[in-house]
Structures are given as structure tokens and as C-alpha cells.
C-alpha positions as CSV (number, residue, x, y, z in Angstrom):
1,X,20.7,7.3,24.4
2,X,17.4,7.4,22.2
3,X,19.3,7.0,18.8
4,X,21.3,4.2,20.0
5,X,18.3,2.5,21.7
6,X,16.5,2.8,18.1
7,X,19.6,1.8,16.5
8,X,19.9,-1.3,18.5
9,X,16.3,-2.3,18.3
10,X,16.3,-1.9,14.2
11,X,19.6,-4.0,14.6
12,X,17.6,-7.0,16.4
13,X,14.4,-6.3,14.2
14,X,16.7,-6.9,11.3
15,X,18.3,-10.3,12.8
16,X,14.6,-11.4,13.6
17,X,13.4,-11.1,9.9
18,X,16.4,-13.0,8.4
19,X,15.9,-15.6,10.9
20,X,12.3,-15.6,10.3
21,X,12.9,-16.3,6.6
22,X,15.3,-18.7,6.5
23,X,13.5,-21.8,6.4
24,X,10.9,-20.4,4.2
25,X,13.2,-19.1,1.5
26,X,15.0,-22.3,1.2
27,X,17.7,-22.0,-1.6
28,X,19.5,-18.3,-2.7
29,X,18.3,-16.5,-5.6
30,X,19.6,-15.5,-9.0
31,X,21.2,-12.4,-7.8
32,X,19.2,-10.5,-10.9
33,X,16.7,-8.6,-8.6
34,X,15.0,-7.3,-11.5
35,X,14.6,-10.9,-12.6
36,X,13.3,-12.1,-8.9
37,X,10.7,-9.9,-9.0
38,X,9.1,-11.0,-12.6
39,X,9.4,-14.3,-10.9
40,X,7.7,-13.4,-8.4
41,X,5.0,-11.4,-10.1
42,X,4.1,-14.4,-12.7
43,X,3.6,-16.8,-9.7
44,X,4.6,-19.7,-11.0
45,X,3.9,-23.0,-9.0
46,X,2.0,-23.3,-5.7
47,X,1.8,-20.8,-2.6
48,X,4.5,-22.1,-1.4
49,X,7.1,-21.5,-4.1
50,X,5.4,-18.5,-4.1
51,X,5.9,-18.0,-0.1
52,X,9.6,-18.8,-1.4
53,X,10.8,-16.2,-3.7
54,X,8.9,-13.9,-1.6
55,X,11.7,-14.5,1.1
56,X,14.4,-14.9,-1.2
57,X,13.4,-11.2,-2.2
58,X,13.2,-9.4,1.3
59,X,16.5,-11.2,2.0
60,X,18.1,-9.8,-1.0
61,X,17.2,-6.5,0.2
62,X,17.9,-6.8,3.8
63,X,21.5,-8.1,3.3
64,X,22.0,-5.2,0.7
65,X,24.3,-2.5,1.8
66,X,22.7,1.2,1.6
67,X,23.5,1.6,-2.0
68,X,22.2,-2.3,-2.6
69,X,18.6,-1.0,-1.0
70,X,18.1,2.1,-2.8
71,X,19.2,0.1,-6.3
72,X,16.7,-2.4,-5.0
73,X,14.2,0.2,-4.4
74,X,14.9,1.6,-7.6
75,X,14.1,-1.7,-9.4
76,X,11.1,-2.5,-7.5
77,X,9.8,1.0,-8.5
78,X,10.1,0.5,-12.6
79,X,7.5,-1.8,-12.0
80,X,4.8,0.6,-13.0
81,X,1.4,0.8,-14.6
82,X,1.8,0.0,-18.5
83,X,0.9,3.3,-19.9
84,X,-0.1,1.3,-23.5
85,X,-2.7,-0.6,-21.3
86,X,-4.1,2.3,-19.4
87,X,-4.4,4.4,-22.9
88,X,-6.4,1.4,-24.2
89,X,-8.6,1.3,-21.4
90,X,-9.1,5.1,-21.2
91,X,-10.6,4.5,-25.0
92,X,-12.1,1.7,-24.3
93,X,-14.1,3.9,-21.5
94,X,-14.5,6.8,-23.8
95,X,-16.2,4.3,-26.5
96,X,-18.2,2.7,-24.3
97,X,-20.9,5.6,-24.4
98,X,-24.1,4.7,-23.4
99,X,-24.1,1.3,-23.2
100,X,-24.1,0.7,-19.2
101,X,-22.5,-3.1,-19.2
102,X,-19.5,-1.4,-21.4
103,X,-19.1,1.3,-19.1
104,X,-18.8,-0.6,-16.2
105,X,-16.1,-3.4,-18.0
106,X,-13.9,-0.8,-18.7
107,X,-13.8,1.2,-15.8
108,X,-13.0,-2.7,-14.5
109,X,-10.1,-2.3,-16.9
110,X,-9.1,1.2,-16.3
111,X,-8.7,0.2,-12.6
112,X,-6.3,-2.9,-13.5
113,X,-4.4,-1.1,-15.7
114,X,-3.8,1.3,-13.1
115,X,-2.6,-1.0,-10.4
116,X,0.9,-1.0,-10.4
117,X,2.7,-4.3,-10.6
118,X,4.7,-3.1,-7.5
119,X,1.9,-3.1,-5.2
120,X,1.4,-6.4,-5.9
121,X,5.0,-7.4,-5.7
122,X,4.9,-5.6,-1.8
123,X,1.5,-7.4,-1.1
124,X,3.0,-10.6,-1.2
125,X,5.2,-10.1,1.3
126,X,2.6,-10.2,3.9
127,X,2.5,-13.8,3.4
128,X,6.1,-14.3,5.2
129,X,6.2,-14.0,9.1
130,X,7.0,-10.6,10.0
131,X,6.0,-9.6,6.3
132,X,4.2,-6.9,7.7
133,X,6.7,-5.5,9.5
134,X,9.1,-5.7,6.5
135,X,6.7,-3.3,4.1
136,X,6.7,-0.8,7.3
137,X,10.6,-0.9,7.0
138,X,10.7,-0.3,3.2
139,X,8.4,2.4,3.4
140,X,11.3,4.2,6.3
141,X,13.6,3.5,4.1
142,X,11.8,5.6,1.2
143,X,11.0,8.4,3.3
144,X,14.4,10.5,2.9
145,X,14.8,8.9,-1.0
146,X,11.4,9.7,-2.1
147,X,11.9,13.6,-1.4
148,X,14.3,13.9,-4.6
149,X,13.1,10.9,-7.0
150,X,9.7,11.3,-9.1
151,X,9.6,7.6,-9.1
152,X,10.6,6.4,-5.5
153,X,8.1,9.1,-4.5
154,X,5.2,7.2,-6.3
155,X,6.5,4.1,-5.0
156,X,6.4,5.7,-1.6
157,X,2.6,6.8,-2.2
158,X,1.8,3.1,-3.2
159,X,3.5,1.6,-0.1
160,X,1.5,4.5,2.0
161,X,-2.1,3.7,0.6
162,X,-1.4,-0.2,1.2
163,X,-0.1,0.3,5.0
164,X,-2.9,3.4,5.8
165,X,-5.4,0.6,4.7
166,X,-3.9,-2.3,6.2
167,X,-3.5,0.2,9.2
168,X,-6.9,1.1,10.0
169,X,-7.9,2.0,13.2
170,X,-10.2,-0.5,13.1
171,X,-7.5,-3.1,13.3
172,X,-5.7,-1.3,16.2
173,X,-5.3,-3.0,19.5
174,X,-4.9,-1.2,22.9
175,X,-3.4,-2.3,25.5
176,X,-2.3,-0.9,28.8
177,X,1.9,-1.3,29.3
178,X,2.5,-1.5,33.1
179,X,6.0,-2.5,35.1
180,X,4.9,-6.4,34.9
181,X,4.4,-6.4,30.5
182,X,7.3,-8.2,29.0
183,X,11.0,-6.7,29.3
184,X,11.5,-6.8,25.4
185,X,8.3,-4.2,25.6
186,X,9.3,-2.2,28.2
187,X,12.9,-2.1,26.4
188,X,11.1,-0.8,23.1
189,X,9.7,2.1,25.2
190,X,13.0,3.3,26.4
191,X,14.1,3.5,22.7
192,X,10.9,5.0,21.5
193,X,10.6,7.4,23.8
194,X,10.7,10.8,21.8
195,X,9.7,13.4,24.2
196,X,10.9,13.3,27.7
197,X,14.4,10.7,27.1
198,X,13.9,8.0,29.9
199,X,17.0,7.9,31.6
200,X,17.1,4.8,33.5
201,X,15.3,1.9,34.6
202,X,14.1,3.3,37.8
203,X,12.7,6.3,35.6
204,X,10.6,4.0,33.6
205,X,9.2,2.6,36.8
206,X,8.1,5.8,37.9
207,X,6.3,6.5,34.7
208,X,4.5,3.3,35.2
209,X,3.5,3.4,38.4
210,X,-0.1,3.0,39.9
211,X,-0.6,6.7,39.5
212,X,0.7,6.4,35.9
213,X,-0.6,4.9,32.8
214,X,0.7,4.2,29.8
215,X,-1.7,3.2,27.1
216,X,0.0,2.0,23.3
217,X,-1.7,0.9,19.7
218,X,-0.5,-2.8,18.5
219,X,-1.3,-4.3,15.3
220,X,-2.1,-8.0,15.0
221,X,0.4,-8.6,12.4
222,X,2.9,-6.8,14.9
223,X,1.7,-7.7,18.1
224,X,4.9,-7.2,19.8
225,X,5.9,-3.9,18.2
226,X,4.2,-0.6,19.5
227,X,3.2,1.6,16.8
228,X,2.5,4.8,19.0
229,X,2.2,5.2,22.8
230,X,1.2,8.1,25.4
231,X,2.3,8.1,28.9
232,X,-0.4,9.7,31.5
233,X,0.0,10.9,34.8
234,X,-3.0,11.4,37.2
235,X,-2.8,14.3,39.2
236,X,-4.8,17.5,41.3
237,X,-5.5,20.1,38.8
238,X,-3.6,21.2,35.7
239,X,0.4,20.3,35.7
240,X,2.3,23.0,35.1
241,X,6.1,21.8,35.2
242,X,7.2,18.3,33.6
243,X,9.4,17.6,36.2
244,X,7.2,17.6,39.0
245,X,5.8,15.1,36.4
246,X,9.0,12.9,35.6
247,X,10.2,13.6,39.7
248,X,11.5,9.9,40.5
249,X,11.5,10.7,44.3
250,X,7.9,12.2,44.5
251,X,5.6,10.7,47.0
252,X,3.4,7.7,45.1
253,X,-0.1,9.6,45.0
254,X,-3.7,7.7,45.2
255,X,-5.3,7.5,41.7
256,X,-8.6,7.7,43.4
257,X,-7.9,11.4,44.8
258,X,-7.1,12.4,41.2
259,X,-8.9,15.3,39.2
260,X,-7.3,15.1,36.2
261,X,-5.2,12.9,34.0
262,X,-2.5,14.6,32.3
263,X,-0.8,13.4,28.6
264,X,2.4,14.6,29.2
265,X,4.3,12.1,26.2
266,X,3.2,10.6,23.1
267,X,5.6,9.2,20.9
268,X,5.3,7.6,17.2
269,X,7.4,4.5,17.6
270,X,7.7,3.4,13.5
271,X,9.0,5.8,11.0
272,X,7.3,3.6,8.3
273,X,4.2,4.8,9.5
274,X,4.9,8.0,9.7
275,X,1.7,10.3,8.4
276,X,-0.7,7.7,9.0
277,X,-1.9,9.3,11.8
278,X,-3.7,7.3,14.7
279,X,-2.3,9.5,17.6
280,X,-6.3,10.9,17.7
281,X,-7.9,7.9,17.9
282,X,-5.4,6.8,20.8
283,X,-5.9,9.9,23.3
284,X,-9.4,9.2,22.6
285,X,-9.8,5.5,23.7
286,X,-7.5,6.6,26.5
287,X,-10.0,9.1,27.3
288,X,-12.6,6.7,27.5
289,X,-10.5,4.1,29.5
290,X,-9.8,6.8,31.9
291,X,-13.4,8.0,32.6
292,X,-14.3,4.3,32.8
293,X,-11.6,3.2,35.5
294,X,-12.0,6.6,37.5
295,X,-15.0,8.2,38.3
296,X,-13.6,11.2,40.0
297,X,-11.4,11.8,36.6
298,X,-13.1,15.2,35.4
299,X,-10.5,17.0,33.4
300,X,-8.7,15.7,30.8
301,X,-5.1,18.0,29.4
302,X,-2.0,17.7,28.0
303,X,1.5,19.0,29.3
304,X,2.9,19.5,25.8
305,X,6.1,21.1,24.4
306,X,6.3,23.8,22.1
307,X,9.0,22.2,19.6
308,X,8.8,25.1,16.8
309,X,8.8,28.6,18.6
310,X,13.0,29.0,19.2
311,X,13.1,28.4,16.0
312,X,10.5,30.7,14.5
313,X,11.7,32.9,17.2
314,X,15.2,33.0,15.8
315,X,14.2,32.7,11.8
316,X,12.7,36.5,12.7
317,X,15.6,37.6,15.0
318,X,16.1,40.8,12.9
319,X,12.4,42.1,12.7
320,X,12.1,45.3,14.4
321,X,8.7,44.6,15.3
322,X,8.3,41.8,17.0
323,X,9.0,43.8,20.4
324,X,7.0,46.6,21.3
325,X,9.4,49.7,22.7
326,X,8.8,49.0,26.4
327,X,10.4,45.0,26.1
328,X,12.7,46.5,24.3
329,X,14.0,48.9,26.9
330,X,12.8,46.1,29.6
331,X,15.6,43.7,28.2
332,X,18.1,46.4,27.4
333,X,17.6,47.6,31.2
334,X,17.7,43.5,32.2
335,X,21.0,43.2,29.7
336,X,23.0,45.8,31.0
337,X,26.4,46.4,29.7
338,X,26.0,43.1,27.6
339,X,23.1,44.8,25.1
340,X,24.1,45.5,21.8
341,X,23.2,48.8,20.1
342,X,20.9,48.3,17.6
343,X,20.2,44.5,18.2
344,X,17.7,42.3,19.0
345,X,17.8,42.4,22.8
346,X,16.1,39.4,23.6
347,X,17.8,37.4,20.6
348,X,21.1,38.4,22.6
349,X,19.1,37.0,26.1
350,X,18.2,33.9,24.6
351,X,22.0,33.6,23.0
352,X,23.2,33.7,26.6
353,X,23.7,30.3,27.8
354,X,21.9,29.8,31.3
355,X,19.8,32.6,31.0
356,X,17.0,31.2,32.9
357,X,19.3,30.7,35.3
358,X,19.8,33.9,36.3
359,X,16.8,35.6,38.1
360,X,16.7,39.3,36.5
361,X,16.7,38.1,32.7
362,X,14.2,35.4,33.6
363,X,11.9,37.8,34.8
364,X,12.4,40.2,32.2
365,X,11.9,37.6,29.7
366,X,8.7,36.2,30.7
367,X,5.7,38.9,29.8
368,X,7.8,38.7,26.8
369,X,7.9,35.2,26.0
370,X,4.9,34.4,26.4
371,X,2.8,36.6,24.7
372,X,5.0,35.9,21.9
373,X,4.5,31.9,22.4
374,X,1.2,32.4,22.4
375,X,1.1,34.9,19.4
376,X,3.1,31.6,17.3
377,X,0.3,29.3,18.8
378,X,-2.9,31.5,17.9
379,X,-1.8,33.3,15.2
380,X,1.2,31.8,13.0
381,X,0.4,29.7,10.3
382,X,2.4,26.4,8.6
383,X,2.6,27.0,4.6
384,X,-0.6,27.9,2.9
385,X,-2.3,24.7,0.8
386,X,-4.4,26.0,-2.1
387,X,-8.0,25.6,-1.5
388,X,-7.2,24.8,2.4
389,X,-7.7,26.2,5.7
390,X,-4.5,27.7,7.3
391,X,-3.3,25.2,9.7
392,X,-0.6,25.9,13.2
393,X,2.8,26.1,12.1
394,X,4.0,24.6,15.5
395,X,3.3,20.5,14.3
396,X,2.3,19.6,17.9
397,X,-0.3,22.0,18.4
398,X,-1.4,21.3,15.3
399,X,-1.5,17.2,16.2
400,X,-3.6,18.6,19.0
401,X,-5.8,21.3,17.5
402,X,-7.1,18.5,14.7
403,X,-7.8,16.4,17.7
404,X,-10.4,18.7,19.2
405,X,-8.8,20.2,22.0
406,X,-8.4,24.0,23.1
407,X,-4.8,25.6,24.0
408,X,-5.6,26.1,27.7
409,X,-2.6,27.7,29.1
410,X,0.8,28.4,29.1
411,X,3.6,27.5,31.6
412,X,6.5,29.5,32.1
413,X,10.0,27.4,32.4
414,X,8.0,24.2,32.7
415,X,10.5,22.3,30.8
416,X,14.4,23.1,31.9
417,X,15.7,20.5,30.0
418,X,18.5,21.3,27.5
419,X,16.3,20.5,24.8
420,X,13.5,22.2,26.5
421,X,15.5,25.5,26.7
422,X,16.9,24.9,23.0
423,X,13.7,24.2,21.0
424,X,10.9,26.3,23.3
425,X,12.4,28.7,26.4
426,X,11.0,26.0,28.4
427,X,7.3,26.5,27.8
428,X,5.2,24.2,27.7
429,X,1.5,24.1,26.9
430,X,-1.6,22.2,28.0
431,X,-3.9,21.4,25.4
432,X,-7.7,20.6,27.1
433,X,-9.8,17.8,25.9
434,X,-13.1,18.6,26.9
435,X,-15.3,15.8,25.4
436,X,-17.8,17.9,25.4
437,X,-16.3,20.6,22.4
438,X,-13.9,17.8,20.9
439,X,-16.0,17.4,17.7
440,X,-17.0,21.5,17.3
441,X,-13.7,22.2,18.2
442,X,-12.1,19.4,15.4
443,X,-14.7,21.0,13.0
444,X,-14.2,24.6,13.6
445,X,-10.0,23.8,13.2
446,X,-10.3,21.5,10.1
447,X,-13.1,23.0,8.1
448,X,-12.2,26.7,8.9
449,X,-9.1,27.0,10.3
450,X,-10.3,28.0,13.7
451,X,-7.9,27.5,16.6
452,X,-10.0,26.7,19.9
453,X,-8.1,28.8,22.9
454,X,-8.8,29.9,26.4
455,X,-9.9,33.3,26.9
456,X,-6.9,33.7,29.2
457,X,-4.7,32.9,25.9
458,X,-6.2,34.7,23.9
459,X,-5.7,37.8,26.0
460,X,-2.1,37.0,26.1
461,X,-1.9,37.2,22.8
462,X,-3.4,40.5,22.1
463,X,-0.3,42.0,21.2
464,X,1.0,40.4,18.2
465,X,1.4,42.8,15.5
């Protein structure tokens, strides 16, 4: 359902840009896109010519089959600094010596000469409506290109810089979505939704109820398109199982006997965005929306999955010691007849479909699981960066761990969900924002590589080898 949704929703975003852009283009183009471009790039006549090819352009592109866009992108990337000009300047710089005034005209230079003529050929398509949203889209589209093409990758670094700038915080609106916001909105969060899949109307109405929130960014160029969202739910003490959570048939409870507010989804809603991160910033304005609504809101957690640790626990499947001898003999014994001499006994338990089902390899899988899960939190490390502090290899405790929170605790079959099952056991973990320790706790992660964690946690994860 969420790929189709997405689908759907690009399908209608692209049908709103070409209507946007028809008027404004006026007559069709050359069909030389390489030529378009230099047209566009020597400006010729007013801003409304200028307004004119602009469109022509992003139409080109947008009625492009896939090979048509990446030959596009391709063409729009050759448009790079003149290396002749930027040697020039280099000299010019290296001359200058002394003399101040010099120095200062060609570092003037330099910087021209650097600018790519592609940045400005992207820039002016802010001037069309939805312009905006169109550079968001190109940048998607470069994501999966750039990875094996030098040149599309600097394209795609040129495109980022412009829409990290143009994307500042600073610019950010938030705004609370409730039941009564528009239908178009409440559609887009259906299709955005890349945590917990909502399954029907009546689920979203749930999550929005009066002891929900959901809280998303908008940008003022994009003030109908939410660039990243988190859905709260206020609750007694700590949640420890997402369905009690997403429970469509659970008594409405008073916001005003709440405790705790719980961020149990956050979801990034436009890939062209993706890595310009403003996911911190949002949990804490929501914080501070919270604590100004609700007095008697105290505690502030997540109830977050664990998306890497199936598959870090299956990537090590045939290391001998990631069990100690007593799980190993407690999931033979759990096993029975179905344990295989010499394997990995609780690869073969997690291989069995429905084993949390079933009571007796449950049980015998727990102590197990979750001092391993909390070993992968605490201890595993993503891929070293020169010069760098080692950062979680799990990407959402990392998300949260840069944010300033602690890993508080960990929940045992919190999330039965197929997916749950497939990409974490179903654990689940809640990260603990205490405003107090969020900046020592960001500062201690980033600048050393520190991991803020309950003493409880880290107990549990004593054992890793």
C-alpha cells in the first residue's frame, strides 16, 4: 500500500507541475536540450522570456521517458566550471602577493570561476510555480545515478548545497496535522508513512485523535507538501508494545492525565531531501510544543524499531562466538529434534517461521536476544570515517543518539508485525529525551563517539564478546 500510495502521489505531483507550467512556457522548444540550456544560461530578453525557457526546460525533462531524464541529467551536468578560468584565477591569486586589493579580486574570481554554470541553470527554476518542488525531484532522481557516475555525482552535490541552504531550518514551518487539516494532507500521510503502514482511514483517525499528535515541517515554497512528520502518542509511563499504541479500539485516554508523550513514527516524506537532515530540529520544537500545551508532560521517549539487527544478526550467522555455551545448549534444549549439529541454534530459531509464536522458543530466545540487541546498539559500529568518531551502525539509533537522547530500554516482542519480526525479532527501543542531557549527550555522541545508555542497558549488554 505505501509504494503505491507514493507512486500515486508522484503521479499527481507530476500532472500538477506540467499544468503549472503551461501557460508560462508558452511555445515548445528546440528539442536540442543541450542548446535550451545555453539559452537559458545567456538570459536573453526580459524575466519573462527568461521565466519561459525555464519552463520549456522542466517540461522537457518531465515528459522524458527514464532514459530521456538521465540523458537530460547528463547534459545538464557537462555544464561545469571552465577549468581554463579557474587556472587563470588560481594565478591570478598566486600573483597577487601582498597587495591586499589584488588578493581580494581574485579570490572574487577564483569563486566565479568555481560556480558551476549548472547551479545557475537549476537556480532559475525557482522562479516557475512549484520550481521548488521540481529541484527536490531532480535531486531523487540523481540519488540512485549519482552512485556510479563521477559527474552526476557532482551534479548531485551541487543540487544538495543549493536545497540544504534553501532548506534551512530557519525557513521550516510547523504545523500540527489533526483529523479536520485538508484531505489532500491527510492523504499524503497515508503514503508517507514509513514506519507503522496505516492501514485504513479509521487507523489514521486513531493516530490523530485528542490523545495523539502529529506535528510535520512545511516549507513556504511547498506549503502543501510535508517534508518530514512524527506522530506522538500521550500516555502513563514508558510504552512498551506499538500496538497497544496503533490499537484502533482502545479507550480514548485524557491528554491531561498524561506523563509522557511518546514518538513512536517519524517519517521523511521527500527522497530529494534525503540527508539534509531536520528530523532533530523537529522532535525538538515538538518537545517544546508539548511541555507548552501540557504541564503534567514530564517525560519525553521514543518507541523506536531496531531496523538493522536481523540483518547484522544474520550477516554473522556462522560466528561461533556470538553465543556463549549455556544459549547455546538453552536453544538446542528449546529446539529439540529440529537443532542441527554443529549450527547456529538460534539462526535455525529465527529461520523458523512463527517462532514467536510458539511459547518455549520465545522464552528461550529472549535473554538471548536482547543482550545481543543491546550489544549491536552499544557496541557495534557503522564503517569507520578517517579522522571521525565511530558512529551506531543501526541508522535509527544513530538518528537518535546525534539528537541527544539516551537508549533507555528495550522491549521484548514489542513489534509483531511481519516486518517487525523480519528486520528486528520484534524489539523495539525507546530512546529518552531528557532536555536536561540533550546537548552533553549530542556532544559526548558527536565529538567522541559516546553512546548515552541506561544503566539497565548497559548491564544487558555486558556480555558481548
Amino acid at each position: 500500500m505505501e509504494t503505491a500510495a507514493r507512486a500515486g502521489l508522484f503521479d499527481r505531483a507530476l500532472r500538477r507541475l506540467l499544468e503549472a507550467w503551461r501557460d508560462v512556457a508558452g511555445g515548445s522548444g528546440d528539442g536540442d536540450i543541450a542548446a535550451q540550456m545555453r539559452d537559458c544560461l545567456e538570459a536573453k530578453g526580459g524575466e519573462v522570456s527568461a521565466r519561459a525557457r525555464s519552463a520549456r526546460l522542466a517540461q522537457a525533462y518531465l515528459a522524458s521517458d527514464s532514459a530521456g531524464k538521465e540523458a537530460f541529467l547528463r547534459t545538464l551536468a557537462s555544464f561545469d566550471s571552465d577549468p581554463k578560468a579557474v587556472e587563470a584565477a588560481v594565478a591570478a591569486l598566486q600573483s597577487a602577493g601582498d597587495d591586499a586589493a589584488a588578493a581580494a579580486r581574485a579570490r572574487m574570481e577564483l569563486r566565479r570561476a568555481l560556480e558551476a554554470p549548472r547551479t545557475r541553470l537549476v537556480t532559475q527554476f525557482t522562479s516557475l510555480p512549484e520550481g521548488v518542488r521540481f529541484v527536490v525531484e531532480l535531486r531523487a532522481a540523481l540519488l540512485q545515478l549519482a552512485k556510479k557516475d563521477p559527474a552526476l555525482a557532482a551534479l548531485e552535490a551541487d543540487i544538495r548545497a543549493l536545497l540544504a541552504a534553501w532548506f534551512d531550518v530557519g525557513f521550516l514551518e510547523l504545523r500540527r496535522i489533526d483529523w479536520h487539516s485538508p484531505a489532500s494532507l491527510l492523504e499524503k500521510l497515508v503514503g508517507y508513512e514509513a514506519v507503522h503502514e496505516i492501514r485504513s482511514w479509521r487507523d489514521l483517525k486513531n493516530r490523530l485523535d485528542s490523545d495523539r499528535r502529529c506535528y510535520a515541517f512545511f516549507h513556504p515554497r511547498m506549503p502543501d507538501e510535508p517534508l518530514i512528520f512524527v506522530e506522538v502518542a500521550l500516555v502513563k509511563g514508558l510504552a512498551g508494545d506499538v500496538r497497544a499504541l496503533l490499537d484502533e479500539n482502545a479507550p480514548l485516554q485524557d491528554p491531561r492525565a498524561a506523563d509522557t508523550a511518546i514518538f513512536y513514527s517519524i517519517s521523511n516524506c521527500q527522497q530529494g531531501l534525503s540527508g539534509i537532515s531536520f528530523g532533530n530540529f523537529l522532535i525538538k520544537r515538538v518537545v517544546n510544543e508539548l511541555s507548552a500545551e501540557f504541564s503534567n508532560i514530564k517525560t519525553f521517549a521514543t518507541l523506536s524499531p531496531i531496523p538493522g539487527f536481523r540483518r547484522w544478526l544474520d550477516a554473522r550467522g556462522g560466528d561461533d562466538t556470538l553465543l556463549t555455551p549455556e544459549e547455546k545448549a538453552s536453544l538446542a534444549a528449546a529446539l529439540g529434534a529440529a537443532a542441527e549439529s554443529g549450527a547456529n541454534p538460534l539462526a535455525v530459531l529465527l529461520g523458523r517461521k512463527g517462532w514467536h509464536r510458539d511459547a518455549a522458543l520465545a522464552e528461550a530466545a529472549r535473554p538471548v536476544l536482547l543482550r545481543l540487541c543491546a550489544r549491536y546498539l552499544l557496541a557495534e559500529n557503522a564503517e569507520a570515517r578517517p579522522g571521525r568518531p565511530p558512529r551506531a551502525l543501526d541508522p535509527v539509533a544513530h538518528f537518535h543518539l546525534t539528537n541527544g537522547a539516551q537508549a533507555e530500554r528495550l522491549n521484548w516482542l514489542a513489534d509483531r508485525s511481519e516486518k517487525g519480526i523480519r528486520e528486528s525479532a520484534g524489539l523495539m527501543v525507546n530512546y529518552l529525551y531528557d532536555r536536561g542531557a540533550i546537548e552533553a549527550n549530542h556532544e559526548a555522541y558527536v565529538g567522541q563517539g559516546k553512546r548515552a545508555a541506561s544503566t539497565a542497558l548497559k548491564r544487558l549488554a555486558r556480555g558481548w564478546t
